[in-house]
Backbone as CSV, one residue per row, in Angstrom:
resi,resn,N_x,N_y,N_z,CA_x,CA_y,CA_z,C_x,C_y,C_z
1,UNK,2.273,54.424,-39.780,1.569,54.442,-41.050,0.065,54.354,-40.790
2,UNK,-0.891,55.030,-41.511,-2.235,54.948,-41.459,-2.866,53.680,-41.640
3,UNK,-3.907,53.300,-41.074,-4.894,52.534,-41.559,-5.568,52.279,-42.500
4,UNK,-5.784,53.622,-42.970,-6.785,53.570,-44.187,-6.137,52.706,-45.411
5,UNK,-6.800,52.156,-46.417,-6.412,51.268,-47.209,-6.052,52.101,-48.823
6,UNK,-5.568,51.810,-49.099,-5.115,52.767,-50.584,-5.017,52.168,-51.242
7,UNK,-5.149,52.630,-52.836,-4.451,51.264,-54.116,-3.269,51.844,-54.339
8,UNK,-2.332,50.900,-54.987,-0.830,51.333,-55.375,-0.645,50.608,-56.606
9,UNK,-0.397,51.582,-57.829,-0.177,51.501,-58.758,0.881,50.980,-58.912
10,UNK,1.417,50.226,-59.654,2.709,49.295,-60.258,3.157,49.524,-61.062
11,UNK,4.471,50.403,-61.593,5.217,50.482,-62.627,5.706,49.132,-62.928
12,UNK,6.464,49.318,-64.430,6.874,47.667,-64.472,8.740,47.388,-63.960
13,UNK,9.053,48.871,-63.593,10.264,48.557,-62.983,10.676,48.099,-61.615
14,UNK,9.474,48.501,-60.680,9.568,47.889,-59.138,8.913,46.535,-59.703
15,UNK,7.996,45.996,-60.014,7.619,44.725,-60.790,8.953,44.094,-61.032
16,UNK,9.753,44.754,-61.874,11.141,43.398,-62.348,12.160,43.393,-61.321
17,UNK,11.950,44.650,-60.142,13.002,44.378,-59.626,12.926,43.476,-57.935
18,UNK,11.487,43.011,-58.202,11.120,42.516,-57.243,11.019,40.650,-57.550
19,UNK,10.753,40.513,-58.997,10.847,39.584,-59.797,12.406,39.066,-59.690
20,UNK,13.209,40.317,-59.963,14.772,39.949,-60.575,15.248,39.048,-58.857
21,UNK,14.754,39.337,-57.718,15.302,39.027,-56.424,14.660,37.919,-55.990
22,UNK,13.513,36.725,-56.909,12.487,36.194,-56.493,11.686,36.887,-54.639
23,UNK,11.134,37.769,-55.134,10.442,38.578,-53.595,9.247,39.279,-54.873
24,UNK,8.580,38.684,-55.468,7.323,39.625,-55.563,5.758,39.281,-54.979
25,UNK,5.819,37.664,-54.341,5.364,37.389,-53.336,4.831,38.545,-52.381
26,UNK,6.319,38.646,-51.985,6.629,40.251,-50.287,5.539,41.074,-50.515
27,UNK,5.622,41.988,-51.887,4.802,43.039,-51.858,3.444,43.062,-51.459
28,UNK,3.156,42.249,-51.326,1.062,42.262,-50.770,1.604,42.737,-49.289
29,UNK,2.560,41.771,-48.328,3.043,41.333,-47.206,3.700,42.748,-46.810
30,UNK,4.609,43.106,-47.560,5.204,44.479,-47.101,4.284,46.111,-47.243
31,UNK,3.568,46.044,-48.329,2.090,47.152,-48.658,1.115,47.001,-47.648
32,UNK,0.667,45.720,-46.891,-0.338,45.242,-46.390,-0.464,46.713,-45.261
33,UNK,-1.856,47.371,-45.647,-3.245,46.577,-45.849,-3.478,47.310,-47.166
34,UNK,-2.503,47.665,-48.014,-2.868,48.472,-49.529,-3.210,47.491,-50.574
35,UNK,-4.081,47.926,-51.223,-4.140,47.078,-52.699,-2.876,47.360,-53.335
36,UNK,-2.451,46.098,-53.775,-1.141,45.900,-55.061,-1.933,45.834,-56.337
37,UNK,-1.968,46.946,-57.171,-2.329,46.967,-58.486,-1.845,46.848,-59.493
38,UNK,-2.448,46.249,-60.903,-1.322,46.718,-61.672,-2.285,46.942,-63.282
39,UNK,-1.983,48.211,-64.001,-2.902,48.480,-65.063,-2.482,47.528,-65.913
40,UNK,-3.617,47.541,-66.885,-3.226,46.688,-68.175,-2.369,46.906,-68.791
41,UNK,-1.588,48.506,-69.147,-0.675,48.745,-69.867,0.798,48.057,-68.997
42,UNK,0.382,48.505,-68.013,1.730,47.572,-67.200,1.902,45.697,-67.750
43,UNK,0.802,45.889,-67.386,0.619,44.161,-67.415,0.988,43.994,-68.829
44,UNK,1.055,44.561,-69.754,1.464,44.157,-71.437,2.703,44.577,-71.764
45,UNK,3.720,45.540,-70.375,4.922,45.357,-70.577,5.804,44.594,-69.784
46,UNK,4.905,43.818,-68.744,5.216,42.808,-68.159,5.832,41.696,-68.929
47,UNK,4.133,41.626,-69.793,3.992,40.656,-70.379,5.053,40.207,-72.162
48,UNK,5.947,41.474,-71.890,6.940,41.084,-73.151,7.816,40.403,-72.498
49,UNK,8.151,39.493,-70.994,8.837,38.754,-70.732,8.106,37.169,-70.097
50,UNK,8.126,36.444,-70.984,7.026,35.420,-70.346,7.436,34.993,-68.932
51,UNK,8.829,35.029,-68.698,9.164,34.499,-67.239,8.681,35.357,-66.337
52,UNK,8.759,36.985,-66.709,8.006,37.663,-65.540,6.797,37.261,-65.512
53,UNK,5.937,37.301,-66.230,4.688,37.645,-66.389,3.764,36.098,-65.983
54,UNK,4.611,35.162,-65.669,3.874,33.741,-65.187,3.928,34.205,-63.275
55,UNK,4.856,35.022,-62.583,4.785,35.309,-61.362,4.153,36.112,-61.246
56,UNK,3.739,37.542,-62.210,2.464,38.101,-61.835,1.227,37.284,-62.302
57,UNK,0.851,36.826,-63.066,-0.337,35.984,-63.037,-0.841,34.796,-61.852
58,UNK,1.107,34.509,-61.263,0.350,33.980,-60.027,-0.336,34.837,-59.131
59,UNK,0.053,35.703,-58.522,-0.208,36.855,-57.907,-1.904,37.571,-58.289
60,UNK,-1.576,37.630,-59.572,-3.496,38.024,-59.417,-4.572,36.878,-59.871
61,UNK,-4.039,35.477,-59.961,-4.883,34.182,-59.133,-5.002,34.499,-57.916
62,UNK,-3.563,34.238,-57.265,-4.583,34.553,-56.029,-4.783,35.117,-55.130
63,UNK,-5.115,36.665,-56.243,-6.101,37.604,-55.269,-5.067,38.204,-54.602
64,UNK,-3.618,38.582,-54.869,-2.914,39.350,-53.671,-2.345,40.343,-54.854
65,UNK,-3.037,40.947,-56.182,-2.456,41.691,-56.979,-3.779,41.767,-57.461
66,UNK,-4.375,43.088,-57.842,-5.718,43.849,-58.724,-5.079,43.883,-59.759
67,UNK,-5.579,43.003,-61.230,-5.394,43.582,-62.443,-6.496,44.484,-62.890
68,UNK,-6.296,45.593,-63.085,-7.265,46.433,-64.007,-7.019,47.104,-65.155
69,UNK,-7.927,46.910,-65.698,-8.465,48.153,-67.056,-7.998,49.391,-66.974
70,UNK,-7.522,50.118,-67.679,-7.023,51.240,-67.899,-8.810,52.121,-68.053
71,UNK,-9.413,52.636,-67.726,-10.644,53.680,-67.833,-10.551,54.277,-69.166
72,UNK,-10.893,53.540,-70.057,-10.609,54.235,-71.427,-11.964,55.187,-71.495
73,UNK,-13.043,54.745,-70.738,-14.434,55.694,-70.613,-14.687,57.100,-70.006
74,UNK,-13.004,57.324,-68.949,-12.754,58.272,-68.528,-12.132,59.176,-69.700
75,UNK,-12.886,60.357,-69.966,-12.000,61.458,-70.883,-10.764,62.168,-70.192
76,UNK,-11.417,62.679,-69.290,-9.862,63.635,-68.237,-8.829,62.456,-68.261
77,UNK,-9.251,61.553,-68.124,-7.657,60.251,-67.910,-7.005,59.835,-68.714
78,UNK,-8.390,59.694,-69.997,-7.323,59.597,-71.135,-6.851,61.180,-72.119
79,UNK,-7.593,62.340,-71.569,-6.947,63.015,-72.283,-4.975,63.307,-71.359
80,UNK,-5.030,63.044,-69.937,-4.045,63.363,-69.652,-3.202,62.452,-70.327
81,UNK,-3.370,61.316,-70.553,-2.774,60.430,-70.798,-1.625,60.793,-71.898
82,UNK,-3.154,61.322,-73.199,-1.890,61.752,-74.255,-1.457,62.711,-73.712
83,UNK,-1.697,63.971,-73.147,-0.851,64.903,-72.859,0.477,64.815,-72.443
84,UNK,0.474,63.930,-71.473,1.957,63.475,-70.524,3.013,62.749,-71.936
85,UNK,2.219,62.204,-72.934,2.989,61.272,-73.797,3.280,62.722,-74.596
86,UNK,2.544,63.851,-75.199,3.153,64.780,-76.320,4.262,65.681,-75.510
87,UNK,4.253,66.185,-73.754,4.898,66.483,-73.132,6.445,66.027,-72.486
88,UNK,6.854,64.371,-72.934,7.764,63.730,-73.161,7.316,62.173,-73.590
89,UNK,7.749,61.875,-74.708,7.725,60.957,-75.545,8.105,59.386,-74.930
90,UNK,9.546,59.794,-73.783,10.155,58.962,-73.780,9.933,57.858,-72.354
91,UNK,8.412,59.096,-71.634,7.677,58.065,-70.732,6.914,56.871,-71.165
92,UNK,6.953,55.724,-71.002,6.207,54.408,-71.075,5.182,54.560,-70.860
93,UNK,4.219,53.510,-71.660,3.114,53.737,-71.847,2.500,53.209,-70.077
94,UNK,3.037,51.928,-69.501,2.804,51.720,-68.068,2.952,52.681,-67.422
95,UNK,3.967,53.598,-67.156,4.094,54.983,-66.063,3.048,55.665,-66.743
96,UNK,2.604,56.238,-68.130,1.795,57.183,-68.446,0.458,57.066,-67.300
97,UNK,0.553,55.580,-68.138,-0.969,55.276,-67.191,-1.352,55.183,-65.720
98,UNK,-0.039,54.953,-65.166,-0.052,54.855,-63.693,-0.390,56.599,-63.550
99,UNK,0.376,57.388,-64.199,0.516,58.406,-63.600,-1.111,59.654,-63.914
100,UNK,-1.690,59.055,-65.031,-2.637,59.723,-65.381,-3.960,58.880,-64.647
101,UNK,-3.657,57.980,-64.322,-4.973,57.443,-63.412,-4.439,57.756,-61.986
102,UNK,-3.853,57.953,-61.406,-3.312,58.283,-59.935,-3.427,59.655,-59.524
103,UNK,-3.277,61.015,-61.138,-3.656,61.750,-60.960,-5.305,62.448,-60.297
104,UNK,-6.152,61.540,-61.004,-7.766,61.599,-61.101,-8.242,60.655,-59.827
105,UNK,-8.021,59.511,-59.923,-8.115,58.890,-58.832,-7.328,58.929,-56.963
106,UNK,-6.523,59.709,-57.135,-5.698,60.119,-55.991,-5.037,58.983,-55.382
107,UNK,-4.525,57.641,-56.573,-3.706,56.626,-55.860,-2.619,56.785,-55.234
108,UNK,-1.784,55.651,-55.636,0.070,55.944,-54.757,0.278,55.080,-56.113
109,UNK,2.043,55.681,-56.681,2.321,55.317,-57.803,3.740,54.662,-56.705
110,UNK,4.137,53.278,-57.390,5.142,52.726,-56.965,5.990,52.719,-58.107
111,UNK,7.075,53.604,-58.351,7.834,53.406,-59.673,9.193,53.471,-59.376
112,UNK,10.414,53.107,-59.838,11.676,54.225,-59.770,12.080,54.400,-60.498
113,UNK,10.889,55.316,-61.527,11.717,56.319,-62.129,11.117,57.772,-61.976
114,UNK,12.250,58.082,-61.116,11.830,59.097,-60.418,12.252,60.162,-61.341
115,UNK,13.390,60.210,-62.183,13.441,61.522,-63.046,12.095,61.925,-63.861
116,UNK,11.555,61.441,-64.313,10.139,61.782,-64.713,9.006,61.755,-63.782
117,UNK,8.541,60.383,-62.986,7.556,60.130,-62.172,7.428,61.054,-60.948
118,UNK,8.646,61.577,-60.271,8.931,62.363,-58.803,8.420,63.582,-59.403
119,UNK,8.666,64.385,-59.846,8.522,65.747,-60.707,6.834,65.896,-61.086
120,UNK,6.456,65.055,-61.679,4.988,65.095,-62.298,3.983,64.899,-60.571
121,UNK,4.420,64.029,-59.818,3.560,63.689,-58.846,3.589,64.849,-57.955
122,UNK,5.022,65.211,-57.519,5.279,66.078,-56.777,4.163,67.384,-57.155
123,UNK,4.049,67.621,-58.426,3.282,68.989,-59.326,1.595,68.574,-59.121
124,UNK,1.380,67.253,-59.028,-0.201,67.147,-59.245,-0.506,66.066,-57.780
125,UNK,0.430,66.761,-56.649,0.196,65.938,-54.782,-0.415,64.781,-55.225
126,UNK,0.607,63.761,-55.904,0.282,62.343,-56.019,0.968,61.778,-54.986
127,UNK,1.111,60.845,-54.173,2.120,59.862,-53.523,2.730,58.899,-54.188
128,UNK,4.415,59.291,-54.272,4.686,57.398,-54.897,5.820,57.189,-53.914
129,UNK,6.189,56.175,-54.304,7.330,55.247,-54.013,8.236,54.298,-54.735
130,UNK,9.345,54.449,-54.229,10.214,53.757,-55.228,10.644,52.407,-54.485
131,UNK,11.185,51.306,-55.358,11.698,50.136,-54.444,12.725,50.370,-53.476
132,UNK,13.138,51.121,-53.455,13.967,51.809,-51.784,13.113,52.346,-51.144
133,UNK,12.066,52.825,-50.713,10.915,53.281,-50.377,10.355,51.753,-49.462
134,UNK,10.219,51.021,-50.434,9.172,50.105,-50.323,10.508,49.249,-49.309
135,UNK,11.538,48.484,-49.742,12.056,48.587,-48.913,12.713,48.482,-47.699
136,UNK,12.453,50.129,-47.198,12.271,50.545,-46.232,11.271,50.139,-45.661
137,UNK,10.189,50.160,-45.662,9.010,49.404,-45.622,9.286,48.254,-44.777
138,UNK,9.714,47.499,-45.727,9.899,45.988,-45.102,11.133,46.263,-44.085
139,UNK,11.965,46.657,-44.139,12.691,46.622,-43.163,12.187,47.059,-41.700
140,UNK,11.107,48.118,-41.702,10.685,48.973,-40.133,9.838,48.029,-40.075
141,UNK,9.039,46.805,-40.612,7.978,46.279,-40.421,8.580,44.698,-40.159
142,UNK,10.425,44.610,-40.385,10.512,43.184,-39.916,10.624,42.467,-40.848
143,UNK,10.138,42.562,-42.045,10.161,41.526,-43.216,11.685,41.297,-43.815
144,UNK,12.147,42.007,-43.664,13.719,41.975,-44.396,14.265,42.639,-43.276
145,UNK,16.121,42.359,-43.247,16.997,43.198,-42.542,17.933,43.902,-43.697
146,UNK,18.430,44.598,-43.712,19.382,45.289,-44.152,20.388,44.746,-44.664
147,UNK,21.094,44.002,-44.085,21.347,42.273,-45.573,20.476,41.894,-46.715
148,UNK,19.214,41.612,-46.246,18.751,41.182,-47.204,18.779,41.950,-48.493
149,UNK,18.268,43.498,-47.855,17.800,44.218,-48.827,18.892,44.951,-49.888
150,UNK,20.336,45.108,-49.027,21.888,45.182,-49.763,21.419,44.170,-50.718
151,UNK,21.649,43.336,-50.457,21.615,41.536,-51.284,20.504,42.115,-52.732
152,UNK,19.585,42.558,-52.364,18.335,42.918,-53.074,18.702,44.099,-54.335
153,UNK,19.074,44.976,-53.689,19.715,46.184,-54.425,20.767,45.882,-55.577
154,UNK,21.679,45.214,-55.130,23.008,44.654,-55.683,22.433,43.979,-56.844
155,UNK,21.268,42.913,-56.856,20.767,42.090,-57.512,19.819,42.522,-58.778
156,UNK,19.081,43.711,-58.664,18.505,44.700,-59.224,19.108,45.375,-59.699
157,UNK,20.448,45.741,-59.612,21.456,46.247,-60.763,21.767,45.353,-61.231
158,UNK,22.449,44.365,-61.307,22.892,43.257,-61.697,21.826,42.670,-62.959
159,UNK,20.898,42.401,-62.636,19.553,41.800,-63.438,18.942,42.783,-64.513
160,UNK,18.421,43.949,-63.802,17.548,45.308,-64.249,18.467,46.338,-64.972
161,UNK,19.676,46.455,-64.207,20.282,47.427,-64.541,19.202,48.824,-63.774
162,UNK,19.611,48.338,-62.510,18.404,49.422,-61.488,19.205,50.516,-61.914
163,UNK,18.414,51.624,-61.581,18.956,52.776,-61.205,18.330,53.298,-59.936
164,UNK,19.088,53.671,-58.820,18.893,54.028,-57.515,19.093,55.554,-56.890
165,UNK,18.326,56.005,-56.080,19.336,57.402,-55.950,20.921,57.720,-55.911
166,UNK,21.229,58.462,-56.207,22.954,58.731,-55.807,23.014,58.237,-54.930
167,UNK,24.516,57.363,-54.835,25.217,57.191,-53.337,24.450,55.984,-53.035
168,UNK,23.428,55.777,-53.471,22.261,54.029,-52.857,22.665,52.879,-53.238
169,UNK,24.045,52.424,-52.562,24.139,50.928,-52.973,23.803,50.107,-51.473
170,UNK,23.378,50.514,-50.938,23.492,49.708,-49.481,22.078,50.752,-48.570
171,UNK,21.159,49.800,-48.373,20.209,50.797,-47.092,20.704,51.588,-46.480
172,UNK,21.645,51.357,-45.879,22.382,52.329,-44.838,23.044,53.799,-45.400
173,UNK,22.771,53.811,-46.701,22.917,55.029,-47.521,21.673,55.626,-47.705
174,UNK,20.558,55.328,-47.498,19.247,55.503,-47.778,18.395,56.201,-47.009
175,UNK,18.118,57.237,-46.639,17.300,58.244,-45.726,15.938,58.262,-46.129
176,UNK,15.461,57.039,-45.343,13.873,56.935,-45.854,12.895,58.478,-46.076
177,UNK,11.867,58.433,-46.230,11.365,59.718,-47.381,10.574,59.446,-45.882
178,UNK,9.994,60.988,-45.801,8.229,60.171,-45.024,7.009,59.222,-45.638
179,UNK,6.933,58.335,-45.029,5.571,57.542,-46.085,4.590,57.578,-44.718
180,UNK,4.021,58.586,-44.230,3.254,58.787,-43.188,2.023,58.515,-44.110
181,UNK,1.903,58.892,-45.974,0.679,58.592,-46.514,-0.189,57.427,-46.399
182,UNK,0.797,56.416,-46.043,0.989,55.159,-46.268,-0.358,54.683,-45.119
């Protein structure tokens, strides 16, 4: 994986499903040396669960999660913004925004929902990742074994009601993607 440092946008579904496993700690630890971000619109659908939303506020105390502002001063960002919303309705206002600031800014979107998010990024050479992605991640880097992360998966359906690629109940079903962006 590269050196260079990147920001990574935060959907609010890798958010709960990192929450649902108590591991949202990991993510600075497993991203490291990327910024863990997360927009305001995320953060206000975080924030319709007070239990999530007291573990991300720990997290951007202290300093191992960027909360930011959505660029409402940017026109191209917010005109994509509505565009992506009149183009399907039934994307969230957190992915909109991840995905219309990642466009302009050239971040990495961490989401899994890939039926909408994979398709749009893939079309406008965004980078994302999904919590099998990420992961993977931790697993080549040592942080988790392949127990854990079964354990993890299982738990994220269970809690979230994840949805995973076909066939993904266990890492060992999982053919990591390249994250050479990384």
């Amino acid at each position: 994986m590269s050196g260079t440092k990147k920001i990574i946008l935060f959907d609010c579904d890798v958010i709960s499903h990192f929450i649902s496993n108590n591991c949202l700690d990991d993510l600075p630890l497993i991203l490291a040396p990327h910024q863990c971000t997360i927009l305001d619109y995320v953060y206000n659908e975080v924030a319709f669960h007070p239990f999530r939303i007291a573990f991300v506020n720990k997290l951007i105390k202290d300093e191992k999660l960027l909360h930011m502002n959505f660029p409402n001063n940017n026109m191209d960002i917010k005109r994509e913004f509505a565009r992506i919303k009149q183009s399907n309705h039934l994307i969230g206002d957190g992915e909109r925004a991840c995905m219309a600031v990642a466009k302009f800014h050239k971040d990495i979107i961490a989401s899994s929902n890939f039926r909408d998010v994979a398709p749009y990024c893939e079309r406008h050479k965004i980078y994302y990742l999904g919590t099998i992605d990420i992961l993977s991640i931790a697993v080549e880097k040592g942080i988790y074994n392949e127990s854990k992360c079964d354990n993890f998966i299982q738990n994220a359906v269970k809690f979230n009601k994840a949805k995973f690629p076909n066939g993904v109940t266990q890492m060992r079903y999982y053919i990591p993607r390249d994250l050479s962006f990384l």
